[in-house]
C-alpha positions as CSV (number, residue, x, y, z in Angstrom):
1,X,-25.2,4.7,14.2
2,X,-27.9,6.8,15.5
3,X,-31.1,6.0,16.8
4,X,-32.9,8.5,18.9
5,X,-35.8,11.1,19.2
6,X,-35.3,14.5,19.2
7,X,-36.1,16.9,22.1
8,X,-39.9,17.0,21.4
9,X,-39.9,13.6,21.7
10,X,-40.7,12.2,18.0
11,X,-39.0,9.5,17.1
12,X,-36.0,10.3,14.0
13,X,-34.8,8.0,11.2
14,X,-32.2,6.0,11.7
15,X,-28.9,6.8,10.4
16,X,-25.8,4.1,8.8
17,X,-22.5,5.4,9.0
18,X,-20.8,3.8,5.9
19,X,-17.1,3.9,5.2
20,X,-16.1,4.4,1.5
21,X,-12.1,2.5,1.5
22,X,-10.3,2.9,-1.8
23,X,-13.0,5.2,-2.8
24,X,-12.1,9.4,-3.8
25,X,-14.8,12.5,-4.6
26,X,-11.6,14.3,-6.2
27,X,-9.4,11.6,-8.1
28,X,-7.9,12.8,-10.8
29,X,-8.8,9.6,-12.3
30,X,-12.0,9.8,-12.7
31,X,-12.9,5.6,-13.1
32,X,-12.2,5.9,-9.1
33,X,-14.2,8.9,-9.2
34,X,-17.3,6.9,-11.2
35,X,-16.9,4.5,-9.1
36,X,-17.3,6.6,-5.6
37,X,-20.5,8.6,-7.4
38,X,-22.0,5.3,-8.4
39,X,-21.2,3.8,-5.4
40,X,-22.6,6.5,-3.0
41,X,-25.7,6.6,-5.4
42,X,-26.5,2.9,-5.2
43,X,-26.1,3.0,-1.2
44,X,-28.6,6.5,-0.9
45,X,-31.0,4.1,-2.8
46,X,-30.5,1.1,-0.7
47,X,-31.3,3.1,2.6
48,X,-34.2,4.6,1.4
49,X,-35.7,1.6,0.6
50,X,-35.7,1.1,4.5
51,X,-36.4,4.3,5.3
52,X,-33.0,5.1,6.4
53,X,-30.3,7.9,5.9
54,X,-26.4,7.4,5.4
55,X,-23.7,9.3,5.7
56,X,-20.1,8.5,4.5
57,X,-16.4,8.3,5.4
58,X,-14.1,8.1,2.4
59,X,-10.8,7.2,2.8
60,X,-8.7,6.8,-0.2
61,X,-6.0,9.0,-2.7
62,X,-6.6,12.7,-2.9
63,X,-6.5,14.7,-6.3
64,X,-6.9,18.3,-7.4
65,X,-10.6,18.0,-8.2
66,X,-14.0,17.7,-5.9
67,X,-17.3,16.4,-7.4
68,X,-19.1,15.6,-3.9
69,X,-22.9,14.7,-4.8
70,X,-24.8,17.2,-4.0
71,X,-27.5,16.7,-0.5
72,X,-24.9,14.0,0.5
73,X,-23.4,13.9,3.8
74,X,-19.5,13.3,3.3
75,X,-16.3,13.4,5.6
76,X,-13.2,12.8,4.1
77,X,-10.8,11.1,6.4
78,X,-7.2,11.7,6.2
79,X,-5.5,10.3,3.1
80,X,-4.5,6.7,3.1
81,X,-0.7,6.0,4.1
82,X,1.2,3.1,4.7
83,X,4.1,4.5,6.4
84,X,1.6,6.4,8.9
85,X,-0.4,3.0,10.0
86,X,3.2,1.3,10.5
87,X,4.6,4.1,12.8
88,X,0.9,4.1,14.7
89,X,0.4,8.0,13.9
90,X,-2.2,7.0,11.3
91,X,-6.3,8.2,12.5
92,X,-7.6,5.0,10.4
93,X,-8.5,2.6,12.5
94,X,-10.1,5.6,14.7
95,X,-12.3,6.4,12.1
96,X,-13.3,3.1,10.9
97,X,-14.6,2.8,14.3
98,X,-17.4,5.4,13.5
99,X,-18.7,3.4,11.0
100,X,-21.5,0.8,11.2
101,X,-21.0,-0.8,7.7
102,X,-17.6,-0.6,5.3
103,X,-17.5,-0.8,1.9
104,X,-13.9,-1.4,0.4
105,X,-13.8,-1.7,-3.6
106,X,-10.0,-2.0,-4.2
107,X,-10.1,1.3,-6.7
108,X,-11.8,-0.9,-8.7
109,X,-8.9,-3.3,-9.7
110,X,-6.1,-2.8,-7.0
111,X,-7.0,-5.9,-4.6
112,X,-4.0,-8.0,-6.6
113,X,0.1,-8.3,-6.1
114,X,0.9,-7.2,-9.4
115,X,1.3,-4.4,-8.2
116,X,3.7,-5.1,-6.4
117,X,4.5,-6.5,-2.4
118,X,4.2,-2.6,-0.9
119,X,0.7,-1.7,-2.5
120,X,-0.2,-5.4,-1.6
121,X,0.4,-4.6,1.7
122,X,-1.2,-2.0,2.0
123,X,-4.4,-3.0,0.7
124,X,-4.4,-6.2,3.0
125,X,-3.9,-3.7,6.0
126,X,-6.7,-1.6,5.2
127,X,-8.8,-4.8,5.3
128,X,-7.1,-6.2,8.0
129,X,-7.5,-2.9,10.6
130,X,-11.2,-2.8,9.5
131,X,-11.7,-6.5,10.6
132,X,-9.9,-5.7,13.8
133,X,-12.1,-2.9,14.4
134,X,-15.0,-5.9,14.7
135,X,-17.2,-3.7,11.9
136,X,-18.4,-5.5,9.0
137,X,-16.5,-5.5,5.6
138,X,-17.9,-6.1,2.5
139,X,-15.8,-5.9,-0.8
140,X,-17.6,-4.4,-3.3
141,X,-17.7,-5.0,-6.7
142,X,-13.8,-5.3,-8.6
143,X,-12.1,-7.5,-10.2
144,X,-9.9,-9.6,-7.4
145,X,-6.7,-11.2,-8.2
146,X,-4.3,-12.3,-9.5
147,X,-2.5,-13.2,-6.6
148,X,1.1,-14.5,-8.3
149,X,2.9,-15.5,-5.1
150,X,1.8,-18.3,-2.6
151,X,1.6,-15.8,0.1
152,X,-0.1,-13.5,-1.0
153,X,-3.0,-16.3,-2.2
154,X,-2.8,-17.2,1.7
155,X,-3.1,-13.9,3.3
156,X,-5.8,-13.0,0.4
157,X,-7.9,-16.0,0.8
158,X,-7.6,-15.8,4.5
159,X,-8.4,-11.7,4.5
160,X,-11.8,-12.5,2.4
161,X,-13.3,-15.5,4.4
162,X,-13.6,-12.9,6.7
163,X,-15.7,-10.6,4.9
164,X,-19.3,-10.0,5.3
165,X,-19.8,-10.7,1.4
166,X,-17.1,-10.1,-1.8
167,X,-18.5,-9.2,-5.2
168,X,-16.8,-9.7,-8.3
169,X,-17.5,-7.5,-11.1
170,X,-16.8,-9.9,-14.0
171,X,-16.7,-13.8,-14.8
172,X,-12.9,-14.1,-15.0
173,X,-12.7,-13.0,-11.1
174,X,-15.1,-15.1,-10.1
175,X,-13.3,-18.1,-11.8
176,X,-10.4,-16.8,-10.0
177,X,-12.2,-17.0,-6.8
178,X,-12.9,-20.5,-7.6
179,X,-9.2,-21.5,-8.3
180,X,-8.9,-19.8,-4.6
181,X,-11.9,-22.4,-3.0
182,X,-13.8,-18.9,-2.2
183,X,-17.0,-19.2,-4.7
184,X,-19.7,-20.2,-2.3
185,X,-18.5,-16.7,-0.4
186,X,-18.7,-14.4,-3.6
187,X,-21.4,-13.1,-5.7
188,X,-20.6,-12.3,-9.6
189,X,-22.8,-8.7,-10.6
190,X,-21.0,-5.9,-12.4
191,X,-19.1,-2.7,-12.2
192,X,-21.0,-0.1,-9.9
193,X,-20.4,2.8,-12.5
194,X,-23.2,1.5,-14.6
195,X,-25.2,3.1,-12.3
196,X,-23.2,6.7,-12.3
197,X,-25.9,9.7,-12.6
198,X,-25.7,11.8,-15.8
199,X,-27.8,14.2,-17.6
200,X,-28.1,13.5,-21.5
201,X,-26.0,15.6,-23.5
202,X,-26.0,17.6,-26.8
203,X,-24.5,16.5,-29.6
204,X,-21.6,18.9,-29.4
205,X,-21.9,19.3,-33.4
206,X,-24.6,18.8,-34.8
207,X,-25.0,17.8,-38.2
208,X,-21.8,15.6,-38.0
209,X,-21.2,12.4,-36.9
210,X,-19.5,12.5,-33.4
211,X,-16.4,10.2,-32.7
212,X,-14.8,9.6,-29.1
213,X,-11.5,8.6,-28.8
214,X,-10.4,8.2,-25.5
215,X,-6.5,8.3,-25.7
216,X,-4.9,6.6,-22.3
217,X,-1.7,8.5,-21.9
218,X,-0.8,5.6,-20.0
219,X,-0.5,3.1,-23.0
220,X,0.8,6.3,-25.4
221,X,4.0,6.4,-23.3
222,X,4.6,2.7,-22.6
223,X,3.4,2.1,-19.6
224,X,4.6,3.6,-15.7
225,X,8.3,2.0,-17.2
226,X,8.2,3.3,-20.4
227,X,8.8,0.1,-22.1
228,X,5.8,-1.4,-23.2
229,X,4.7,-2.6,-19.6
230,X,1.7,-3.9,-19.9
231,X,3.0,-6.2,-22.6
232,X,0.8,-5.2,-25.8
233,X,0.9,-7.0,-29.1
234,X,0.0,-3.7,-30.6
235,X,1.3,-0.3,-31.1
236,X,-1.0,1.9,-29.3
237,X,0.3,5.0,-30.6
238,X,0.4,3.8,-33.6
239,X,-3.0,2.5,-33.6
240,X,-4.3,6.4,-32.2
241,X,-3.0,7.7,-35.4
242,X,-4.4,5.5,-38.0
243,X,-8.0,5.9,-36.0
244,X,-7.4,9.5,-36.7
245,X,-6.2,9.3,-40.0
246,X,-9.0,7.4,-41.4
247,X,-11.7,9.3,-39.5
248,X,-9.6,12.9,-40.0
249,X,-10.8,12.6,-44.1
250,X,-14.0,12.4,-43.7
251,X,-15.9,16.0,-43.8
252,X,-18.9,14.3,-42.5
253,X,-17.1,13.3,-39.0
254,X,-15.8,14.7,-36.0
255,X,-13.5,13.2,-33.7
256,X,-13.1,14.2,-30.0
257,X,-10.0,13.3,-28.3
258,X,-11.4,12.8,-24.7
259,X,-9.2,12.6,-21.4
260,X,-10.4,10.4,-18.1
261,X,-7.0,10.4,-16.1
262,X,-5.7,14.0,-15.8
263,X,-2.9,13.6,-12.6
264,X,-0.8,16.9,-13.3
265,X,2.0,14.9,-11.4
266,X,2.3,11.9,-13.4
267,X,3.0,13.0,-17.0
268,X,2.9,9.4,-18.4
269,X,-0.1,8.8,-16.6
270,X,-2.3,12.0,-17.9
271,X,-4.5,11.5,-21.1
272,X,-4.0,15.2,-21.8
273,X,-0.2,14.7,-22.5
274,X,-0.7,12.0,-25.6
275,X,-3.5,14.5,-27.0
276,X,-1.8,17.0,-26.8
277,X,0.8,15.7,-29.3
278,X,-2.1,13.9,-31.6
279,X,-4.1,17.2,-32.0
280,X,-0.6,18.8,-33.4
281,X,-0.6,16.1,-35.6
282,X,-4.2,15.8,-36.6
283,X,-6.0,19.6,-36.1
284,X,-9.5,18.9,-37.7
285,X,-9.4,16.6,-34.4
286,X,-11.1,18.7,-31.5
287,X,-10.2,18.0,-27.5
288,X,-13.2,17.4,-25.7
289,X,-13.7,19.8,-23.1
290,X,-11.9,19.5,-19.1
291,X,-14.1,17.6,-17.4
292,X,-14.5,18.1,-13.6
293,X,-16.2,15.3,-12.2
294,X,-17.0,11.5,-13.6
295,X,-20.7,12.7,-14.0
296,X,-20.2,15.5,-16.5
297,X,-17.9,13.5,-18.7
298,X,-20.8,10.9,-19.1
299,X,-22.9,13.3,-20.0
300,X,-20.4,14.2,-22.8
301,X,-20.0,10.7,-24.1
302,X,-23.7,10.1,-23.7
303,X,-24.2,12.6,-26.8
304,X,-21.5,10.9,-28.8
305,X,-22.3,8.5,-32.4
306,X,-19.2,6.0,-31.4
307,X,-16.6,5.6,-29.4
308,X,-13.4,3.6,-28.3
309,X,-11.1,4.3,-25.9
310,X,-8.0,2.4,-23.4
311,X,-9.9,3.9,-20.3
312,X,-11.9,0.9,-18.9
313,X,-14.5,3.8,-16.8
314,X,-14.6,6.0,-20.0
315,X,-15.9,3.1,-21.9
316,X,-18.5,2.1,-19.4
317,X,-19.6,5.5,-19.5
318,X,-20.0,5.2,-23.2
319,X,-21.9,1.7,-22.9
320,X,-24.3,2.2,-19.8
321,X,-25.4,5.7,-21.8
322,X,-26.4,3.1,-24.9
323,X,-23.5,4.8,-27.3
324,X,-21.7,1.9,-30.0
325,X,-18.3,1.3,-28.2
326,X,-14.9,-0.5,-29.0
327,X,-13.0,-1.0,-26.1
328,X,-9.0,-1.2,-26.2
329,X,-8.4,-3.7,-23.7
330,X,-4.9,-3.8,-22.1
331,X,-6.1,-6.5,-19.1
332,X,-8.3,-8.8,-18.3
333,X,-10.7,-6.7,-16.2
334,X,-11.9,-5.4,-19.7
335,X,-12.7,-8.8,-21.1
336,X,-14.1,-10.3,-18.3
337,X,-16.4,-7.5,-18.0
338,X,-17.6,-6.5,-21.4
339,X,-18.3,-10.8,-22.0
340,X,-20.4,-10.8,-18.5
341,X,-22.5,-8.3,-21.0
342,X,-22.4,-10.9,-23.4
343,X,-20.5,-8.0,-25.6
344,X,-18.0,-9.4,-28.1
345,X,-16.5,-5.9,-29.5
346,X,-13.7,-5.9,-28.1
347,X,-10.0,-5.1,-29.8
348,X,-7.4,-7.0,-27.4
349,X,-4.0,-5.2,-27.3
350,X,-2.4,-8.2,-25.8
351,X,-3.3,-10.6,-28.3
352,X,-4.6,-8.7,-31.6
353,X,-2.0,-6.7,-34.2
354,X,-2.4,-3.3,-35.1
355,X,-3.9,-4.1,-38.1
356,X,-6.5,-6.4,-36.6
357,X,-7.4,-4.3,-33.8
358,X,-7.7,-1.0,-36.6
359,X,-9.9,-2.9,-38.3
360,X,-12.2,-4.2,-36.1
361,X,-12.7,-0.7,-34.5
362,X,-13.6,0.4,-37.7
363,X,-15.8,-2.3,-38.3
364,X,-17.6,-1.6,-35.2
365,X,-18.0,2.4,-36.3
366,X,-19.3,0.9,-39.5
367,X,-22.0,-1.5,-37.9
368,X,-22.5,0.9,-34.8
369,X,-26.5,0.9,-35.3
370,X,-26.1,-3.0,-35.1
371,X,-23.4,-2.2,-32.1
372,X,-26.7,-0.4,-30.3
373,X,-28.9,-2.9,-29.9
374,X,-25.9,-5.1,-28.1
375,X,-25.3,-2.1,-25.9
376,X,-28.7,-2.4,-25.2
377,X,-29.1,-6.0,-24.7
378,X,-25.8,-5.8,-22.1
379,X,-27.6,-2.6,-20.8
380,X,-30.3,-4.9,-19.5
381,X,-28.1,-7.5,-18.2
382,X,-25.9,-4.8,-16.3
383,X,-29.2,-3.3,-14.6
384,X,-30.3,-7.2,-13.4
385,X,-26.7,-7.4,-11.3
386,X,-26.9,-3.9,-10.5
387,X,-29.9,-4.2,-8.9
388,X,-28.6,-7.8,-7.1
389,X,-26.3,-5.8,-5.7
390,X,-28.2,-3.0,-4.2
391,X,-31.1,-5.7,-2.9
392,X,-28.0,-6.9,-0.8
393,X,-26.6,-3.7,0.4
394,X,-30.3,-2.9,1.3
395,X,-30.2,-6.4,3.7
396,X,-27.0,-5.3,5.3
397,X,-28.2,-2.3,6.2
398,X,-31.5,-3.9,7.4
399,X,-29.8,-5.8,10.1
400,X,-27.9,-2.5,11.0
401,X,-31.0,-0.9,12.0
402,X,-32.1,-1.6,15.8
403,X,-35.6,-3.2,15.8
């Protein structure tokens, strides 16, 4: 942190070093990406508010994309590895010295060990090195948990007592972090990419009604396994098909197959690769265009009639630009979200049939003016917690500043 005059002698605003962990300005998924943007957004705003500039360290995954805000002040520290912290070779914790202030926000659903013990690990050693370091740690808002093993619950809980402050981004995490004895330490506000910057868009046809469907290549292949691995009750690409069919008939509509994860090195991973095969099947479907950066492809959905869509950030996108939206939820963070908004269109993939979730999509698209206003009314509740948030980032940094 800086705090010094400059060689004339008048006095120069104080600057926060604040370090971004788990965060990425050139994901290839671009929910991490929304929530870096937002992120960075909501802290620039903070500052201000105290008359005070950041600057930021990310570390987190690297992609083949860059959407750095422009006027923003980044260094990107060398990408996050496990096997360099072990052998001591990693420049982590030297950099997480620089910082006043760190931010970690899990990728916005990673802080869990279903993962896995390895990315578990990994996770708690990003916290832990951070602690070490003596800087504050604040984890932003994600969903936490769950934590199936009794280890992992101790090392968890024991990590996040430590923290400065944890935030939850939906109900179900905090009533996790109840079952854990941690409540009086958390605060429950929302997803920061409700606050992601976007222009409005054009409809991109006028005169027709404009569909999104956001396909997650993910669920179209099965899962990372292949084999149905995030144990849905209904057939997803199944379900993609008779969307399509059903809209495809209609002269007056027009359906946009829209990608939000687009890693070039995990085909079962890449949206592109499922609509790819759907828009052989279905040409009067159109691909939305490539989108390079979280920002632009809200400003795509922003100009849409209706939407659903598997991808949690492509639906908040959708949602916190007022556009009718059905989301296909595959876990919990979906759930617990959308009913923090007091939002009850949501087709459950782990509970619903194919049937039931086609027609309750369809219903929505059929009541989407009636959808708006609920949008709306979860639109105000989302700017409340967003704004909770931000108040409290704005204190931390407060107390940063030298008096």
């Amino acid at each position: 942190m800086m705090d010094n005059t400059n060689p004339g002698g008048e006095s120069v605003r104080n600057v926060l070093t604040v370090g971004l962990i788990w965060h990425s300005v050139s994901s290839d998924n671009l929910g991490v990406g929304a929530l870096t943007e937002s992120q960075i957004a909501l802290c620039r705003r903070a500052a201000q508010a105290i008359g005070c500039q950041v600057k930021f360290v990310i570390f987190g995954t690297e992609g083949r994309l860059s959407y750095v805000p422009e006027g923003t002040e980044i260094s990107i520290a060398a990408r996050l590895s496990l096997k360099q912290l072990v052998l001591g070779r990693s420049d982590y914790p030297a950099r997480i010295s620089e910082c006043d202030v760190v931010l970690d926000i899990g990728e916005g659903d990673s802080f869990t060990d279903i993962y896995g013990v390895q990315r578990f690990i990994f996770l708690i050693a990003s916290k832990i090195i951070v602690l070490a370091q003596g800087r504050r740690l604040v984890l932003s808002p994600q969903t936490i948990g769950p934590f199936d093993h009794w280890y992992s619950r101790w090392i968890a809980r024991s990590v996040m007592k430590r923290c400065e402050k944890v935030f939850v981004r939906d109900g179900l995490s905090a009533e996790y972090m109840r079952s854990l004895g941690l409540l009086d330490h958390v605060e429950e506000v929302i997803d920061v990419a409700f606050a992601l910057p976007y222009s409005r868009g054009v409809a991109p046809e006028p005169g027709r009604i404009n569909i999104g469907l956001n396909v997650s290549g993910l669920l179209f292949s099965g899962g990372y396994t292949g084999n149905n691995q995030f144990g849905l009750t209904i057939d997803y690409p199944t379900l993609m098909r008779k969307l399509l069919a059903a809209w495809s008939q209609d002269a007056r509509y027009r359906v946009w197959l829209i990608a939000h994860v687009v890693p070039d090195q995990l085909p079962r991973d890449d949206d592109r690769v499922a609509i790819e095969v759907l828009v052989k099947e279905f040409p009067e479907a159109r691909r939305a265009p490539d989108f390079t950066s979280p920002g632009q492809a809200k400003t795509f959905i922003s100009a849409l009639d209706f939407m659903t869509g598997a991808r949690m950030h492509a639906c908040i996108a959708a949602f916190s630009s007022g556009v009718p939206v059905v989301p296909v939820a595959y876990s919990r963070k979906f759930n617990g979200l959308f009913s923090s908004l007091e939002y009850r269109w949501i087709s459950d993939g782990r509970s619903q049939t194919t049937e039931e979730s086609l027609d309750l999509i369809l219903e929505g698209f059929a009541r989407r003016e009636e959808l708006a206003d609920l949008v709306a009314h979860g639109n105000a509740i989302a700017q409340h917690r967003l704004d909770r948030y931000r108040d409290s980032l704005t204190s931390t940094f407060k107390s940063l500043i030298p008096v």
